[in-house]
C-alpha positions in Angstrom: 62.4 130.2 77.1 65.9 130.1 78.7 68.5 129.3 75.7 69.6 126.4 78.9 66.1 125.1 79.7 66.8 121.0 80.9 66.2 119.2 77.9 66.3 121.1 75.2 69.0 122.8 72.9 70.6 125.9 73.4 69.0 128.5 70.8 69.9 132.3 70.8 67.7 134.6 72.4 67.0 136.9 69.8 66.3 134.8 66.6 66.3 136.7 63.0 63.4 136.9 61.2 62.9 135.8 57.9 59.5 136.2 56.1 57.4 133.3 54.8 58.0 134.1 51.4 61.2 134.8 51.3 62.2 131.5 52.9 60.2 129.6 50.0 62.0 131.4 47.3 65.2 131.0 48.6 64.4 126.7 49.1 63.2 126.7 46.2 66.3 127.9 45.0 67.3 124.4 46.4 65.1 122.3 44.8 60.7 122.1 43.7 58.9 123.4 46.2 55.2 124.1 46.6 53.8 126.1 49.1 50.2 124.6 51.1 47.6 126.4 52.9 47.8 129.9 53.7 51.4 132.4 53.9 52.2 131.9 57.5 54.2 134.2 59.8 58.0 135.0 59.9 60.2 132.0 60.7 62.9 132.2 63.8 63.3 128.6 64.2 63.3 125.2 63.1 62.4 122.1 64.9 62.7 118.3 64.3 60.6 117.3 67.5 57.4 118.8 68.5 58.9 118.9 72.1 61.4 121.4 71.3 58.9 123.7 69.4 59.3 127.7 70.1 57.3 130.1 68.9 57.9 131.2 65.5 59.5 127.5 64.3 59.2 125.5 61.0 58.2 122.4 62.1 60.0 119.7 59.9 57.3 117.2 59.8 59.6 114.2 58.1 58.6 110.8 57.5 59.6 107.7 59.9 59.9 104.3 60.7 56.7 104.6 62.7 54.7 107.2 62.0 55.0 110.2 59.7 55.9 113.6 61.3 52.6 115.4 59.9 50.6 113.4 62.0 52.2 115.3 64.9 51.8 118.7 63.1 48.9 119.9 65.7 50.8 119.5 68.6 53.7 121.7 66.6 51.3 124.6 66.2 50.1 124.1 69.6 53.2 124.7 70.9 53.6 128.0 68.7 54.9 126.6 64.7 54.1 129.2 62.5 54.3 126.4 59.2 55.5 123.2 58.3 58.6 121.6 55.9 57.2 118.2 54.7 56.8 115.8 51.5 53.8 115.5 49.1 52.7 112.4 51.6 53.2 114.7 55.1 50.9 117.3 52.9 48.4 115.2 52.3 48.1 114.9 56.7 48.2 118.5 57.5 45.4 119.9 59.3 43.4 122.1 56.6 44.9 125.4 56.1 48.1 124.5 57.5 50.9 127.1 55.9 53.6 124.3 54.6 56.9 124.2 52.3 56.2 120.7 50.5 59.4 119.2 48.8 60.1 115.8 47.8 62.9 114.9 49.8 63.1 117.5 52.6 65.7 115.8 54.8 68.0 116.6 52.3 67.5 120.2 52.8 66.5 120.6 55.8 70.6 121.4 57.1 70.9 124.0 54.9 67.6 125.4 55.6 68.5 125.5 58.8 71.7 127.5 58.6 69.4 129.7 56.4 67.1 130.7 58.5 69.5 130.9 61.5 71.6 133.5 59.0 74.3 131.3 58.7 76.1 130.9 62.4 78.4 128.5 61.7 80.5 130.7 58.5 81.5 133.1 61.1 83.3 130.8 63.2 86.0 128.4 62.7 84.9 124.9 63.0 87.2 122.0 63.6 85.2 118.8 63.2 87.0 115.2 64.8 85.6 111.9 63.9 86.6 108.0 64.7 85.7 105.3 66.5 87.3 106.3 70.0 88.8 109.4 71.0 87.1 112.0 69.7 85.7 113.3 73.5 89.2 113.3 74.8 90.2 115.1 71.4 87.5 117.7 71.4 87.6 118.6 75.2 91.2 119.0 75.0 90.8 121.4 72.3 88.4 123.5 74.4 91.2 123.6 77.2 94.0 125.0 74.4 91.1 127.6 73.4 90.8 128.7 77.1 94.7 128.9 77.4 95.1 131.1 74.7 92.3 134.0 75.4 89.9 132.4 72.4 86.4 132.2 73.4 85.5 128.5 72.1 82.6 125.5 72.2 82.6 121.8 71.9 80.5 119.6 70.8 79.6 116.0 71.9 79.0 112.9 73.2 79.6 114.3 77.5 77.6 117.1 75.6 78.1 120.7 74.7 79.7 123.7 76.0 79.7 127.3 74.9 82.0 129.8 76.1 82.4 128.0 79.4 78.2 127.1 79.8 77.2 123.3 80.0 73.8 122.7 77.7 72.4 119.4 78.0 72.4 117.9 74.1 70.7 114.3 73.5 73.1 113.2 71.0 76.8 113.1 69.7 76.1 115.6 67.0 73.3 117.4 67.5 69.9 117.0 64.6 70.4 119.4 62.5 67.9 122.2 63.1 69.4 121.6 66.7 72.6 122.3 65.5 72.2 125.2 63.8 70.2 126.8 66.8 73.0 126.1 68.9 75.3 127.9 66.6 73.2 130.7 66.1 73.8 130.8 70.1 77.8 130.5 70.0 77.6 134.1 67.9 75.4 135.7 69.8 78.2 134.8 72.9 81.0 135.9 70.7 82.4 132.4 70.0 85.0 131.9 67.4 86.3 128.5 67.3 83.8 125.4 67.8 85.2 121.9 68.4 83.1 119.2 67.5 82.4 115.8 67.1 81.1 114.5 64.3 80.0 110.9 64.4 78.7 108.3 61.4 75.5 108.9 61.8 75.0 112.4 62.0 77.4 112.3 58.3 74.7 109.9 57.1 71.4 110.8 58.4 72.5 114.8 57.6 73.2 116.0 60.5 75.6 118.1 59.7 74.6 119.3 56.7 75.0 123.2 55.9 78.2 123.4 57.6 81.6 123.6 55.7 84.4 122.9 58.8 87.6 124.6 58.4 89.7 121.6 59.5 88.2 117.9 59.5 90.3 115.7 61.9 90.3 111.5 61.4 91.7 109.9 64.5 91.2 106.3 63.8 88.6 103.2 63.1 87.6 100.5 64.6 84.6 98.0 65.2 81.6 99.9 65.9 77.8 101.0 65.4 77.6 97.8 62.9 74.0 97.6 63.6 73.5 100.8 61.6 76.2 100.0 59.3 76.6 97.4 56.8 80.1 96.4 57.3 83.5 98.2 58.6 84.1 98.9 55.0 80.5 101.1 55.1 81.2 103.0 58.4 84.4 104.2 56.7 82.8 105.1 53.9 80.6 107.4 56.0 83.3 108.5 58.3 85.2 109.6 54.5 82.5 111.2 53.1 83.6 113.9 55.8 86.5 114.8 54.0 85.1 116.0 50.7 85.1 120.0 49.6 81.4 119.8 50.5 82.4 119.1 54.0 85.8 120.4 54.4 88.1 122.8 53.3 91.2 120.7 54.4 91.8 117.5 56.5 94.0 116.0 58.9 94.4 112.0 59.3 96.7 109.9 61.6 98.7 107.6 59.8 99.3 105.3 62.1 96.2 103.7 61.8 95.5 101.5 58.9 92.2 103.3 58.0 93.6 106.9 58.5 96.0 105.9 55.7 93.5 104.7 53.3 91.6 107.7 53.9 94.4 109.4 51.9 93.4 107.6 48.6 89.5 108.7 49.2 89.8 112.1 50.1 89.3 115.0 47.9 90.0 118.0 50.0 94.0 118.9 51.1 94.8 116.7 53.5 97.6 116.7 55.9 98.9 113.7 58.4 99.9 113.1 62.0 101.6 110.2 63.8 103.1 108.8 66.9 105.4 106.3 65.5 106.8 107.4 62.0 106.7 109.7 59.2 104.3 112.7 58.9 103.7 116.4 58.6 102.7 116.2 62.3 104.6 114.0 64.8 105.0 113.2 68.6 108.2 112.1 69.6 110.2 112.0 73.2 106.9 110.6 74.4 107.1 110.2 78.4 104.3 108.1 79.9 103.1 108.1 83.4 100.3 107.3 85.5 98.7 110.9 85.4 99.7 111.9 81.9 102.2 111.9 79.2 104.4 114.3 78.2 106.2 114.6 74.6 107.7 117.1 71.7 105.4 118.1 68.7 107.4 118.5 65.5 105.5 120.4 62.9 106.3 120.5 59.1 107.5 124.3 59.4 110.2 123.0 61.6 107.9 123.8 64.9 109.1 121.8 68.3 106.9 122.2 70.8 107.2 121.0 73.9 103.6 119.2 75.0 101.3 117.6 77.7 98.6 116.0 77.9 97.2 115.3 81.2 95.3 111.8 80.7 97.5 108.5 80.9 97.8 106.1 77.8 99.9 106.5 74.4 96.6 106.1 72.8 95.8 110.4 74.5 99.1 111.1 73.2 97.6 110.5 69.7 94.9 112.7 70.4 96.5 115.2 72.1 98.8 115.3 69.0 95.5 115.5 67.2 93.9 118.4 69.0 97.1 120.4 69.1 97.8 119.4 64.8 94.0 120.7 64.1 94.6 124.1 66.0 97.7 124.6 64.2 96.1 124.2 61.1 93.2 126.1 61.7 95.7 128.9 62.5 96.0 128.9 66.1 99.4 129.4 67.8 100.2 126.0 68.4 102.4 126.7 71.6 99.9 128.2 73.4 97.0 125.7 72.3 99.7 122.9 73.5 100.5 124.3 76.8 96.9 124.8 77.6 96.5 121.1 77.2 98.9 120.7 79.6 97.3 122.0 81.7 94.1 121.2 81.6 92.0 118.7 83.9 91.3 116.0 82.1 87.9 114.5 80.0 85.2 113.4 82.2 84.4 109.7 82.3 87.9 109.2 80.5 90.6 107.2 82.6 88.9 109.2 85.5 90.2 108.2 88.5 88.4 107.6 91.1 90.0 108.7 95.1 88.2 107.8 98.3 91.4 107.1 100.3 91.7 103.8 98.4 94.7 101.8 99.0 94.3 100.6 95.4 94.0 102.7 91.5 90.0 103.0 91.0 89.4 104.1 87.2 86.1 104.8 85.1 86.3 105.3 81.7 83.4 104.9 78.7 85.2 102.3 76.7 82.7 100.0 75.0 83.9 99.2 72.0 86.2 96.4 71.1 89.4 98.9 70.8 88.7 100.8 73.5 88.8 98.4 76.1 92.0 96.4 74.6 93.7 100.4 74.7 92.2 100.6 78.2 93.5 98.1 80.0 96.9 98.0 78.3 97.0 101.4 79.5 96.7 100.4 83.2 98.3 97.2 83.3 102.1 99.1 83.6 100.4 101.0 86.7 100.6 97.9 88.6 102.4 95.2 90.0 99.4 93.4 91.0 96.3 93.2 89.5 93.9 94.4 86.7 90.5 93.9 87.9 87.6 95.2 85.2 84.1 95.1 85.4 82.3 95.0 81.8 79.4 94.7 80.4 77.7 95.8 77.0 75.3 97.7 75.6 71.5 96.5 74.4 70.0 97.1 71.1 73.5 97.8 69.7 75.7 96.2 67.7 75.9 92.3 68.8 78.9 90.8 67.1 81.1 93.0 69.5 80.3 91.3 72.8 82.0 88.3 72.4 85.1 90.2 71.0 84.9 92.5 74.3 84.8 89.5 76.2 87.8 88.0 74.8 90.1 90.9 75.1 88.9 91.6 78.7 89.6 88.1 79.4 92.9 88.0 78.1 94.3 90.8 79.4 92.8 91.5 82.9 93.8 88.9 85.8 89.9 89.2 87.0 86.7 89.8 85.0 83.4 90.6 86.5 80.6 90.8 83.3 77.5 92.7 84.2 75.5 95.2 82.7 75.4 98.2 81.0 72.6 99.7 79.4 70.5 96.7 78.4 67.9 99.2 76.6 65.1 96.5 75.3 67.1 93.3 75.2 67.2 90.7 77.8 70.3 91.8 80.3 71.1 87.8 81.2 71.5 87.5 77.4 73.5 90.2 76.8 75.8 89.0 79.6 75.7 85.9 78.0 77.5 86.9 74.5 80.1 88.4 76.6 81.0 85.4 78.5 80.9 83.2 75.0 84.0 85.6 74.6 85.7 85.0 77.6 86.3 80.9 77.6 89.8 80.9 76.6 91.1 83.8 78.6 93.6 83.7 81.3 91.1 86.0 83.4 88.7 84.6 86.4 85.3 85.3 85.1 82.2 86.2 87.6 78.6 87.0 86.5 77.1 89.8 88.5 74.0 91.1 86.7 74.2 93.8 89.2 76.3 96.5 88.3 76.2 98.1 91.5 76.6 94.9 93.4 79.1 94.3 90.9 81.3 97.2 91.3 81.4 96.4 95.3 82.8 93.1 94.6 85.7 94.1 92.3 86.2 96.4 95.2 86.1 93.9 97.5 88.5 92.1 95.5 91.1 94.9 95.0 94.3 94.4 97.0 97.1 97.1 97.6 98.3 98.1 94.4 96.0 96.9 92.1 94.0 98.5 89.5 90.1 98.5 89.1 88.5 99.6 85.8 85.1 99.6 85.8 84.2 100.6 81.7 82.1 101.1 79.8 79.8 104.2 80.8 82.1 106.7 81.7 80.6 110.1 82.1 77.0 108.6 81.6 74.7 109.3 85.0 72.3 106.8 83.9 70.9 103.2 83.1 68.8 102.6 80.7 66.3 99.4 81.1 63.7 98.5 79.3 63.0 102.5 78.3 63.5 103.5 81.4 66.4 105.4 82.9 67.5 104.9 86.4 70.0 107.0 88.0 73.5 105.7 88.3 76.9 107.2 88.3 79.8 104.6 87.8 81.8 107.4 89.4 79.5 108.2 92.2 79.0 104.2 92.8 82.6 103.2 92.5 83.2 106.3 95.6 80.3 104.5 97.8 81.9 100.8 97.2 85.1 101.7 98.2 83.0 104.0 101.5 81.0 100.7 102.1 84.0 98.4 101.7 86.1 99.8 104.2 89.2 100.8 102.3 
């Protein structure tokens, strides 16, 4: 299989080997192990999903909400799985003479099993990990274009999805499962990659995503309501965002003080840390900041008495910060931090972030991903000094995520634009009309004229439609995504692609 087959993760194309037996010594150097069922063949691989099998994988057969992974165990060796990592209750489904690694708790090793058998990838580059609410794309990708500027072959990681050494892969999720991961490292060394970017989200921290890798510099940019439906409260998502920044983790951190959970992060952490800010005192600091429509430009002051003059070619003082961010975490990972700034200078931008939109508009068309409380406020405060007329945004908000945010959205988007069209997002299972509904609960005391337009293609035309000379359309919330998903069922749509046919359709 290609290592850039649709669908599935990149892996390298000539795996290591590692023998049956010497895999279960070395795990049960980890923990108790038992082996079941015959010795099976040499590992290459690892796999979470029995759709991403190759031959020669461990299939890690894990338990679930709905089902236990064993049961799935002959499609895996259908599909060429030489064994299987499960617990004493996935042993007691395997097929009879299944070869299988049985430990009680195997998601807990299964990250550093699968840097094991993947010989380690990710120790011989240097990894920068960024986590926070909003910002880590922008922060990421603009770290891949300092990489390019300076001659270092590099990858990122994330949620617009992964790139190594200038080659798109499709990934499913922010961070990668962890066999997935590892696989994909394996693939950066075999194409001579030696600094990965990536993002790390709360989830992947909690669910061990990212365990077996140690980054070299972990980056906090900030943290605001989100992802409370897998979280208990703000106070837990931090406490999964910090656990990031401990020796386990990561040799030495980096955290912007300007926001209030960046600071407290300083009394959790128990690696090195160091700070950057955009207003006040820290070891890294923007200052002489310049804003404008296409970008911002501004001096980085380092702690070594570094002033560097810097770019960053996405509007809003909120990119400064993670410009300051991206450019702070090369530095510290030992990058020249002259040349990693002036490649961000000149770079292109972040997909689906602040993208503008030109079809010979008479009016600013932007598409950006924010859909979280935060984002949108940092969004549209953004854009309002582009005009002298008016901020028109089209909203909506995401199904089978976290409720409690849509009325907030609603209210912020109400106060601040001048006209509001709600639609949808990606309703996923929930009842769109519903959905829509929350968000207008928000919207009651706002300043904003409020429309409902289930649509969101019909919706998009009309804040077209709407858009006089000089005014600003944002249509949010999806960004770079290229689909909608309803009901468990994705239908093509481009926000981008659809805003560019409105304004064709319009006439303007």
């Amino acid at each position: 299989m290609s290592a850039e087959q649709p669908g599935l993760p990149g892996r390298p194309t000539e795996p290591v080997a590692t023998a049956w037996t010497d895999l279960a010594g070395w795990l049960g150097s980890l923990t108790s192990v038992t082996t079941h069922g015959p010795e099976a063949a040499d590992v290459t691989g690892v796999s979470l999903s029995t759709q991403r099998i190759r031959t020669g994988d461990l299939y890690a057969a894990l338990p679930g909400a709905r089902a236990h992974g064993a049961e799935f165990t002959p499609a895996a060796l259908a599909a060429g799985a030489v064994g299987v990592l499960t617990d004493p209750a996935g042993a007691a489904l395997l097929p009879p003479d299944t070869p299988a690694l049985v430990v009680d708790q195997p998601r807990r090793v299964l990250g550093r099993l699968a840097a094991h058998v993947y010989g380690e990838p990710a120790a011989g580059m240097t990894m920068i990990g960024v986590t926070g609410t909003q910002g880590k794309t922008t922060t990421t990708r603009l770290l891949e274009d300092g990489l390019e500027a300076i001659g270092v072959t590099g990858a990122v990681i994330g949620t617009v999805g992964t790139r190594v050494a200038g080659s798109d892969i499709k990934t499913a999720l922010t961070t990668p499962e962890a066999p997935d991961l590892h696989g994909l490292f394996a693939l950066m060394r075999e194409r001579d990659v030696e600094v990965c970017a990536m993002e790390v989200s709360s989830h992947a921290l909690v669910l061990g995503r990212v365990d077996g890798v140690v980054f070299d510099v972990a980056t906090f940019l900030n943290l605001g309501r989100d992802h409370l439906d897998f979280h208990a409260d703000v106070d837990d998502y931090f406490a999964a965002k910090a656990s990031l920044f401990t020796p386990e983790r990561a040799r030495v951190g980096l955290t912007n003080v300007d926001d209030e959970f960046g600071r407290r992060l300083l009394d959790t952490a128990t690696i090195p840390m160091h700070t950057y800010s955009t207003t006040g005192a820290a070891h890294w600091r923007a200052v002489d900041v310049e804003l404008a429509g296409d970008g911002a430009t501004f001096t980085v002051l380092g702690p070594d008495g570094q002033r560097v003059p810097a770019r960053v070619p996405v509007p809003g003082a909120f990119n400064v910060s993670n410009a300051l961010a991206a450019i702070a975490s090369a530095a510290i990972a030992g990058l020249d931090v002259t040349l990693v700034a002036a490649g961000i200078g000149q770079g292109h931008g972040v997909p689906g972030r602040l993208e503008r939109v030109e079809a010979g508009q008479d009016f600013v068309l932007v598409v950006d991903y924010a859909h979280k409380p935060d984002a949108v406020e940092a969004v549209v405060a953004t854009l309002r000094p582009l005009t002298d007329g008016r901020v028109i945004v089209v909203l909506g908000a995401g199904g089978d995520r976290d409720p409690g945010k849509r009325p907030i959205m609603g209210e912020i988007a109400a106060r601040l634009a001048d006209v509001l069209i709600v639609t949808d997002d990606n309703p996923r299972t929930e009842d769109p009309a519903a959905i829509r509904a929350a968000v207008l609960a928000g919207t009651r005391d706002g300043a904003a004229e409020v429309l409902e337009i289930g649509d969101r293609r019909a919706a998009i035309v009309e804040a077209v439609r709407r858009a006089a000379p000089g005014d600003v359309v944002l249509v949010a919330g999806k960004g770079h995504e290229t689909g909608q998903e309803v009901h468990g069922e994705v239908h093509p749509f481009d926000d981008r692609l659809v805003a560019r046919e409105a304004v064709e359709a319009v006439g303007r």
